[in-house]
Each structure stands twice: as structure tokens, then as C-alpha cells.
C-alpha positions in Angstrom: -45.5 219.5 51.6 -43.3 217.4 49.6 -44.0 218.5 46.0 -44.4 222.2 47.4 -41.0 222.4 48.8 -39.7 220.5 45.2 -41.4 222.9 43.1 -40.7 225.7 45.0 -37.3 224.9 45.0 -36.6 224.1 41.7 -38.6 227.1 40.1 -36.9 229.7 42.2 -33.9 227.9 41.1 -34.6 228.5 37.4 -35.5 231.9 38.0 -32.3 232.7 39.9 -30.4 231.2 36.9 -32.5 233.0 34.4 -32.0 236.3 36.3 -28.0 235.7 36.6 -28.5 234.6 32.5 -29.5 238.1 32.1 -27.5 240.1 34.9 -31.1 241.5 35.9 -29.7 241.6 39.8 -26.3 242.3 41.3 -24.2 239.4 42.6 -25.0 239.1 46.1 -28.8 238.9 45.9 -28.7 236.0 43.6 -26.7 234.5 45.3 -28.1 234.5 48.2 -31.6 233.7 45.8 -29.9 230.2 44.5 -28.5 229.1 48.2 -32.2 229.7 49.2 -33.5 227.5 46.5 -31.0 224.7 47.2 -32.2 224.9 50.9 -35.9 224.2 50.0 -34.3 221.1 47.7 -32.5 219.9 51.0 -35.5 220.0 53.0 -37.5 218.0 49.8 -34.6 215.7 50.3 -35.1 215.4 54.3 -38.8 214.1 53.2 -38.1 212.6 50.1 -35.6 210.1 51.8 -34.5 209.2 48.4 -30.9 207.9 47.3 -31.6 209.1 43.6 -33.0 212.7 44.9 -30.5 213.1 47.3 -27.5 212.5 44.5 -29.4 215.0 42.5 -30.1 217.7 45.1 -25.9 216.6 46.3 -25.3 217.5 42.5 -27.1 220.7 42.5 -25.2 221.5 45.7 -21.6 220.8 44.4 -22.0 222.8 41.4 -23.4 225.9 43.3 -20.8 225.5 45.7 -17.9 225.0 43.1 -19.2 227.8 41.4 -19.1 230.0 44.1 -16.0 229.2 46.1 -13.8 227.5 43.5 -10.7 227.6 45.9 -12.5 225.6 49.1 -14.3 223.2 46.5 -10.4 222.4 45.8 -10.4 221.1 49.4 -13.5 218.9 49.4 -11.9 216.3 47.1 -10.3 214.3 49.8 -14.6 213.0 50.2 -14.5 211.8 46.7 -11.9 210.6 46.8 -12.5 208.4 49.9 -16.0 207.4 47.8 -13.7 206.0 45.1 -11.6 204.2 47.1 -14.6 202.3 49.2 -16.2 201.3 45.5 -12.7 200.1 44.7 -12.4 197.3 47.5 -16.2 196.3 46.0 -14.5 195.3 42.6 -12.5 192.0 43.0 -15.0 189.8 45.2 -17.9 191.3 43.3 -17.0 190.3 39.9 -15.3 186.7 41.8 -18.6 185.6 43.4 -21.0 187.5 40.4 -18.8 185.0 37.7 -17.9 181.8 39.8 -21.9 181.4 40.7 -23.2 182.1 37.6 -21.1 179.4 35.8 -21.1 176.8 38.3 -24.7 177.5 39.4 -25.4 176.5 36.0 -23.4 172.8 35.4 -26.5 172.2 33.9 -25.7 173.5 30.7 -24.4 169.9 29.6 -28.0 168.5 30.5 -29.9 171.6 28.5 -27.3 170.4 26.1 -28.1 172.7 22.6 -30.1 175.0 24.2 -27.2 176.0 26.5 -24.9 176.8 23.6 -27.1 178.6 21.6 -27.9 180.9 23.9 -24.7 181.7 25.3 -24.0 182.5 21.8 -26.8 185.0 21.1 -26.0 186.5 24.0 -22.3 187.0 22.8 -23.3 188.1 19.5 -26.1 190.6 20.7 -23.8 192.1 23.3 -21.1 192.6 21.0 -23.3 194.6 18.9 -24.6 196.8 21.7 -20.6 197.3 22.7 -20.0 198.4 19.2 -23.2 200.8 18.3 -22.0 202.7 21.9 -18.6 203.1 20.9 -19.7 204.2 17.4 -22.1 206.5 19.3 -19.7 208.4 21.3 -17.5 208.8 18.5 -20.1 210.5 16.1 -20.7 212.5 19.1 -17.7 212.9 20.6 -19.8 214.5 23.9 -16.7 214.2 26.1 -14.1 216.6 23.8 -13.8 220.0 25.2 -13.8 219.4 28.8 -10.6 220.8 30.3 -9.2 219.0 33.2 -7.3 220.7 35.8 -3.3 220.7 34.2 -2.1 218.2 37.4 -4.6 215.9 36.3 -2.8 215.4 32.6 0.2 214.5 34.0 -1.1 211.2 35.7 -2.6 210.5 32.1 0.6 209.9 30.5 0.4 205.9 29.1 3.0 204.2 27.4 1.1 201.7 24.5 1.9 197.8 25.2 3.0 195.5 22.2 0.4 192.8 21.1 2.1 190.5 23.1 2.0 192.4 26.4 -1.4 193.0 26.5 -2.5 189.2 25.9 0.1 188.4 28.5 -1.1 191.2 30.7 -4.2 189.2 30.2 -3.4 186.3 32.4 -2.5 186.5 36.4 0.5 185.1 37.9 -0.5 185.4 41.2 -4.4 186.1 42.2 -3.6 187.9 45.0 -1.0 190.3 43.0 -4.2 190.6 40.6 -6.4 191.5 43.3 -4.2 194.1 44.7 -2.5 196.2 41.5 -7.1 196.5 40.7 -6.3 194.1 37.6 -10.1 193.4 36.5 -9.3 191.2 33.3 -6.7 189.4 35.3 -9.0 188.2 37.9 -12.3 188.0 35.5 -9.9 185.6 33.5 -9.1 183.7 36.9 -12.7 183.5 38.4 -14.2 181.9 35.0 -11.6 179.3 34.7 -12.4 179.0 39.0 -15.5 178.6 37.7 -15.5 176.4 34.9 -13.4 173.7 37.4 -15.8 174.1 40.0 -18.7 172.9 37.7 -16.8 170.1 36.8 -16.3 169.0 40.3 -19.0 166.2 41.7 -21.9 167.8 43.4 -20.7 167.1 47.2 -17.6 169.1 46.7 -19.2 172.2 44.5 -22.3 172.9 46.5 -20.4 174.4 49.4 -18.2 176.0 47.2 -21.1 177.3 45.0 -22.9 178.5 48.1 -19.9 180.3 49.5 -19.8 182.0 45.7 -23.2 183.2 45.9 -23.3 184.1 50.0 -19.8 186.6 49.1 -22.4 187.5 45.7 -25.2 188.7 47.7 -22.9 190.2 50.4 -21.1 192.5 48.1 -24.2 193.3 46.6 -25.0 194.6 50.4 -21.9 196.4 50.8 -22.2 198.2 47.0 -25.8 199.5 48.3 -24.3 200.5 51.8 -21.3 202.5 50.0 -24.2 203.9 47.4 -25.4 205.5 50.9 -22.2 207.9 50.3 -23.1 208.6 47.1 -24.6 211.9 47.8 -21.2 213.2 50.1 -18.9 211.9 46.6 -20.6 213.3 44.0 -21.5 216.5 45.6 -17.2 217.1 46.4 -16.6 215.6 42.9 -18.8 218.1 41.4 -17.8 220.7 43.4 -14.0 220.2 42.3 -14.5 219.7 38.8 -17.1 222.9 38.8 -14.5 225.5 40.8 -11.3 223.4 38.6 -13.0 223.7 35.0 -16.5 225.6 35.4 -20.1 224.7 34.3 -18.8 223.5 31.1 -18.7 220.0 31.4 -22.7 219.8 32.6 -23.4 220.5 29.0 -21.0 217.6 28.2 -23.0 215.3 30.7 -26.0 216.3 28.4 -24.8 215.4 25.2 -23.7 211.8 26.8 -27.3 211.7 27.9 -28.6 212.1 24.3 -26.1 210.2 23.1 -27.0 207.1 25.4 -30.8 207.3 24.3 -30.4 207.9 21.0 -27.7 204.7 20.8 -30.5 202.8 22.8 -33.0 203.8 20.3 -31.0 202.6 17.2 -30.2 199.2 19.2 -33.9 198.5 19.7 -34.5 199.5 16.4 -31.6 197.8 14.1 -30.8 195.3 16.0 -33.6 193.5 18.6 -36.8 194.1 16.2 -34.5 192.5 13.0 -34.2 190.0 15.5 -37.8 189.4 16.2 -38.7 189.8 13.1 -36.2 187.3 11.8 -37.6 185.2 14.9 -40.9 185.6 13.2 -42.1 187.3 17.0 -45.5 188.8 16.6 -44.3 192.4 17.6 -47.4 193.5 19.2 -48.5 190.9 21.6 -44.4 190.9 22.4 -44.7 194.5 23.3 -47.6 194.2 25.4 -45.9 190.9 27.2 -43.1 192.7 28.0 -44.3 195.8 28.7 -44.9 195.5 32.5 -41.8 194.3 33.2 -40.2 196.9 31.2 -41.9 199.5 33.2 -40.5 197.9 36.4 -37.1 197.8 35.1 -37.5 201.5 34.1 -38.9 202.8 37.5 -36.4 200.6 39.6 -33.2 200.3 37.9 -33.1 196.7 38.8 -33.3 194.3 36.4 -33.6 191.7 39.1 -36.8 193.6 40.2 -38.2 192.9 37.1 -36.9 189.1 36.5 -40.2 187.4 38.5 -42.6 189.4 36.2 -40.4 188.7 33.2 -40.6 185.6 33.7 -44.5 185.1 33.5 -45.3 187.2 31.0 -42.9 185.4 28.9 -44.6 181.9 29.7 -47.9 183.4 29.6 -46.4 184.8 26.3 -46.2 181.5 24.8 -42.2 180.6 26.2 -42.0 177.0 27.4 -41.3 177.4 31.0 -37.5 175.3 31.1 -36.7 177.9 28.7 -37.9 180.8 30.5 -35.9 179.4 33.5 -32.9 179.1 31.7 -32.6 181.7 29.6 -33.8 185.1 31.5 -31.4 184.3 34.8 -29.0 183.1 32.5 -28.8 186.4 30.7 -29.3 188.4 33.7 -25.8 187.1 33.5 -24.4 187.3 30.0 -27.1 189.5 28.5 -26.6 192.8 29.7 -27.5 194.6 26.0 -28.2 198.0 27.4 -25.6 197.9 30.3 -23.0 196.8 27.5 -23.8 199.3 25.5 -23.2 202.3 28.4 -19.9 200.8 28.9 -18.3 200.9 26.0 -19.8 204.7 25.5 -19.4 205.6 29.1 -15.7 204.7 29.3 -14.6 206.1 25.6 -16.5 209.5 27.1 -13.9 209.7 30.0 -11.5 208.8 27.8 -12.3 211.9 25.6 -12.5 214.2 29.1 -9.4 213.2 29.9 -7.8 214.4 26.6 -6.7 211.0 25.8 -6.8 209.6 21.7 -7.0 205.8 22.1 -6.2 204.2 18.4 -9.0 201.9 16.9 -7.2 198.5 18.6 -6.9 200.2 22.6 -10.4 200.8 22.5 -10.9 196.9 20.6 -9.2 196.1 24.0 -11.4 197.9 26.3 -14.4 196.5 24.4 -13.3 193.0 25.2 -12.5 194.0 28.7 -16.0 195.7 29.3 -17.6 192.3 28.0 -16.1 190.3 30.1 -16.3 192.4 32.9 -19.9 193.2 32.6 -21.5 189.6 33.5 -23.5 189.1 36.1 -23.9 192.6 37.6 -27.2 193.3 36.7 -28.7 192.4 40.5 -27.0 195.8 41.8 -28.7 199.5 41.2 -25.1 201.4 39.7 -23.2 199.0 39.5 -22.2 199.8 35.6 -20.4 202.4 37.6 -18.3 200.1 39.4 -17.2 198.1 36.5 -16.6 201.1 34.8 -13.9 202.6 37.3 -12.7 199.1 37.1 -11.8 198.9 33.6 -10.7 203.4 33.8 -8.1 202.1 36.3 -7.0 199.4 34.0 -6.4 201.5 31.1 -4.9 204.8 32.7 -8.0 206.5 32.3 -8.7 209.2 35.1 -11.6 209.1 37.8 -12.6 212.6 38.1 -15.2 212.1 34.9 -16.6 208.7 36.3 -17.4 210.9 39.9 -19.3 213.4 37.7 -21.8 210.9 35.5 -23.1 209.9 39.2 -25.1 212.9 38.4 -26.8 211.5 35.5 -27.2 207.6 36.3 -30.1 207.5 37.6 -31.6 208.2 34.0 -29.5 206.1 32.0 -29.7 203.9 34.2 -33.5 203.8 34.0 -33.3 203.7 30.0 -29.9 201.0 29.9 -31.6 198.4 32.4 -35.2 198.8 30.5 -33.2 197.4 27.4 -31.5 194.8 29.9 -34.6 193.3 30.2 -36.1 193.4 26.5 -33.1 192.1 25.3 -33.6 189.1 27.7 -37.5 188.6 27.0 -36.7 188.4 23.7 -33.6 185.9 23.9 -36.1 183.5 25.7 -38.1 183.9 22.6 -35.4 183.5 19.9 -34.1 180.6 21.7 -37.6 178.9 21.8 -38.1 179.4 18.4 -34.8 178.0 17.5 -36.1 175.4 19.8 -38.9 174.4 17.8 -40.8 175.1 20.8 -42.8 178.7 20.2 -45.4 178.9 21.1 -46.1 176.1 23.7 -49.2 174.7 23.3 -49.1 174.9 27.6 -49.1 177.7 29.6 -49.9 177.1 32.7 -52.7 178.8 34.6 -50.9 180.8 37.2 -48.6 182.6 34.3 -51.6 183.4 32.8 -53.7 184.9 36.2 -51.2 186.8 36.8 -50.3 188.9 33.1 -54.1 189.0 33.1 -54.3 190.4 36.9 -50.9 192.7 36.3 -52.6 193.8 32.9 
């Protein structure tokens, strides 16, 4: 029933676009052809109960209905807009109890000693690649030039460019609650790592129930962000619906290119930079691959890279990875390793910046890479929440959010593809840092690791 009403619906969809491609009927019977096919999506929906098909059908929806009746679509933006501001409130104790855990959760870094700092610094290094091949990316592609905004929507884009010395002011808060309130991300991401740092230095009677309240407000915004994702479907589908009826079908095209553009970036940082890497690493590529292809594949069909951490975690020992590396590095980088996510960011964000009409010299977009790196730790337990860091750091820098509303359409896949990279890129951190180590392989793996690959595989 399920797959009938999908195919039905989506091939009398293409055939009612096909038909209108070639004027074959008048108006009013494809029409009323396309509104039938979106029906048979809704009811697929209805069964599907599925947050990703319903922000797809919602997608579908919007456009038809933007398409159709541009002047009420105008009226429906009051919904995305209320979406926007409910991810908003997410922002400040997300990024607060995501940073102050992962630092003081690990005051253990002074007993790992070298192994600490090396991979903290891989992880820099490898990030700030994957910031830089996304924002080379987009501008070879420049997939967000040619989208016009509506004309009220250029007037709120108007930015005046800061000195040097106001933006690394700008940089640190005066007053946390000021931060928290004008949305200023790098303000409190510079607050809640220096929160941070303090609180691992504290003696462990004092941290813990600091540390605990941390990661309870961690988990608990991660709650919220899924129960606000439940809305998902009601913002896109107005957001679409506006920017369809204020601009036309034009900008679906642009939502393509972005999608080629992401894969294509992905593929050249697998390529250039993570298999140099192994190779360099001296990683045998194959057996790597085949370790690290299960949790990959979890990654990929989840969007969750946390989904994927306990499998990650025994192939990598079964792999060869002593296990106090393994249980250092992978949640470590679930924190400070985000290579696919990183890489989105600095794409996704320059991509609005081009919708918007906006030229941002060579050292504002140096600026929004360093804000997007700091910004993006430890977000990688939340399905989307690239998204929310994004609107962050568009907020921060002027940028407008009509464009952010209108890649919820097309998450879901690069999603898929930037959080199967997430967890490559941390496999094979755990490896790099062994063999830096002196300790790959281990001459020990222990038998559980190893009943399980062999069980999964």
C-alpha cells in the first residue's frame, strides 16, 4: 500500500510536469493532475510516518502551492518564520552545554598527556582543510548566484564592514547574558570554552555536578532540537511556498547545484585529503575500508553519527586500534572532528551568502570560517543540527534566512553523505593517532570486538 501510493504519486507527478513541460493539456486539468499527485504523496506520508518524507512531500507541497497562488503563499510566511524563531532559542544552551561537557568531560587530557594534544591537533588541521575545500567548492561553482530575492529582502542585507579591530573585539562578550540575547554565537562559544576550560581545572567534588548539569541541559536541548524538527514539515513547506510564489522555480535548480557541489567537495576530501592521510599513516586501505564500512553505512542511513559511534568503535579495535585510544579519540572527535559537517558549513553559508546577493571579500569569509569551526563542536549527536549552527552564524554576519528555510529541502541527502564522512574522518583519526602512538596494530584485541565485526560482517 505504501510503495503503491509513493509510486503512484510520484510518477503521476512527473507526468503532470512532463505534460505542462510540453503544454500537451490546458491549465486547469494539470492542475488539478499535480494536486492529485501531491494528495497520493500525503497519504504515503500518513503511512510512511516519516520526518524526512514528510519534509519532502511538505517541499513538494510548498512549491506547488507557491507556484500556483503566489499572492497567498506571501501570507504563509508568518509559519516559517515562527520555525526560525523556535530553532533560534535552541542556539545558546546547545552550543553552552555541547562545549562545557566536552572539555570538562575530558580533564583527562593531562593524564593521556601526548596523545591528547596530538589529536586535538589533527583534528584542527583536518577540519580546516575540509572548511577550506567547501569554500573553494562553492566558489568554483558559485550554485547560489542568480537567485533573485524578493527587493524588501535586500534592504535588510545592507552591512557596514567592521575594522580588524572590531571584529576581534566583537569576538569577546561583555556580558553573557547581552551575548545570549543580541544571538552572538562566537561571543558565547568564546565564553563556554573558557567556562569550560575553568571547570576542568576545578577538583572533582566541585566539577561533577557542574559537569552533569552541562551534559543534562546537552541531552535536553538535543530533545527540544528533535521536538522543534517535528515542525519541520509546517516551515519548509511556507518557506518554500514564499520563495516559489516571490522568485519562481528557479532557485530548485540552485538547490541542485549545491547538491553536486557538496558531493563532489566530499569526494575530493576523501580523496586528497583522508586517503594521503592513511597512506602517509601507512593504513592498509582495504581492510580499513571494510572496518569501517558498517558503520559508515549506519552513519549514511541515520544521519547520526552518534548512531554509528558504538559500531565504530569495535570495528576500529577489532581493526587493530588499542582500545584507550578508541575511547579517546572517536567521542573526542564526535566533538572536534566534524570533517564532513565542516565542510557543509563553510559551503552552505557562502551559498546563502551568494542568494542573498551579497560579495563577501576573501578576509569576511576568513572570519566566518573561524566562526563555523568553532561553532561546529560537538553537534554531531543531533539529526540537522548543521542547520542550526548555520542560522547561527547567517544571523551573525547579516546574512538572510529565507535561503537556510529552503536547503531543509535537501538535508536529508547531504546530510546522509556529510555525516558518512563524520565518521570516516574519525575511524581514521583513531588510527593516525595510534600509529603516531607506536601502538598500530595492537597485538590485543579483545574477543568481544572481534565477535561482533565478524557477527555484523
Amino acid at each position: 500500500m505504501k510503495r503503491g501510493l509513493l509510486l503512484g504519486g510520484v510518477g503521476l507527478l512527473a507526468v503532470a510536469l512532463a505534460l505542462s513541460a510540453s503544454h500537451a493539456l490546458p491549465a486547469i486539468p494539470l492542475l488539478a493532475l499535480r494536486w492529485i499527485a501531491i494528495a497520493l504523496l500525503v497519504a504515503y506520508g500518513c503511512y510512511k510516518r516519516s520526518l524526512t518524507a514528510w519534509i519532502l512531500i511538505a517541499m513538494i507541497f510548498g512549491a506547488e502551492f507557491g507556484h500556483d497562488w503566489p499572492q497567498r503563499a506571501a501570507h504563509i510566511k508568518v509559519i516559517a518564520q515562527i520555525f526560525l524563531q523556535l530553532i533560534k532559542v535552541i542556539i545558546a544552551p546547545l552550543l553552552f552545554g555541547t562545549l562545557v561537557s566536552g572539555i570538562a568531560g575530558h580533564a583527562d587530557l593531562k593524564k593521556v598527556g601526548r596523545m591528547g594534544i596530538k589529536a586535538i591537533v589533527y583534528f584542527e588541521l583536518v577540519t580546516t582543510v575540509a572548511l577550506f575545500i567547501g569554500l573553494g567548492a562553492i566558489n568554483l561553482s558559485k550554485a547560489g548566484v542568480g537567485v533573485k530575492l524578493p527587493a524588501a529582502e535586500h534592504v535588510e542585507q545592507a552591512v557596514t564592514r567592521p575594522s580588524a579591530s572590531e571584529i576581534i573585539l566583537h569576538v569577546f562578550p561583555e556580558n553573557i547574558a547581552k551575548s545570549v540575547a543580541e544571538n552572538q554565537v562566537l561571543q558565547v562559544v568564546i565564553f563556554s570554552v573558557l567556562f569550560g576550560i575553568a571547570l576542568a581545572m576545578v577538583k572533582e567534588e566541585k566539577r561533577r555536578p557542574m559537569l552533569a548539569l552541562a551534559e543534562s541541559l546537552s541531552e535536553v536541548m538535543f530533545k527540544f532540537t528533535n521536538i522543534v524538527m517535528l515542525l519541520a514539515p509546517f516551515g519548509v513547506g511556507a518557506a518554500i511556498a514564499y520563495t516559489v510564489g516571490t522568485t519562481g522555480f528557479g532557485i530548485l535548480w540552485n538547490l541542485a547545484e549545491l547538491l553536486g557541489t557538496l558531493y563532489a567537495a566530499l569526494v575530493v576530501f576523501l580523496g586528497g585529503v583522508l586517503v594521503p592521510i592513511a597512506l602517509l599513516a601507512k593504513v592498509p586501505l582495504r581492510k580499513f575500508i571494510r572496518a569501517v564500512a558498517e558503520p559508515a553505512s549506519i552513519a549514511f542511513a541515520t544521519s547520526s553519527s552518534e548512531a554509528a559511534l558504538p559500531r565504530a568503535m569495535e570495528a576500529m579495535e577489532a581493526f587493530g586500534v588499542p582500545r584507550q585510544i578508541v575511547a579517546f579519540v572517536l567521542p573526542t572527535g564526535y566533538s572536534f572532528n566534524l570533517d564532513g559537517s565542516t565542510l557543509y558549513l563553510s559551503l552552505a553559508a557562502i551559498f546563502v551568502a551568494q542568494v542573498a546577493g551579497m560579495h563577501l571579500t576573501l578576509g569576511q569569509q576568513l572570519v566566518m570560517m573561524l566562526t563555523l569551526m568553532l561553532t561546529s563542536k560537538g553537534v554531531a549527536g543531533v539529526s540537522r543540527a548543521a542547520l542550526v549552527i548555520l542560522l547561527a552564524t547567517a544571523a551573525q554576519f547579516g546574512l538572510p534566512m529565507e535561503p537556510i528555510f529552503v536547503l531543509f529541502a535537501v538535508d536529508q541527502l547531504m546530510d546522509m553523505a556529510r555525516t558518512t564522512v563524520n565518521v570516516i574522518g574519525n575511524c581514521l583519526a583513531s588510527v593516525v593517532v595510534a600509529r603516531w602512538e607506536g601502538d598500530f596494530p595492537t597485538a590485543t584485541v579483545s574477543n568481544a570486538a572481534r565477535q561482533a565485526i565478524t557477527s555484523g560482517g
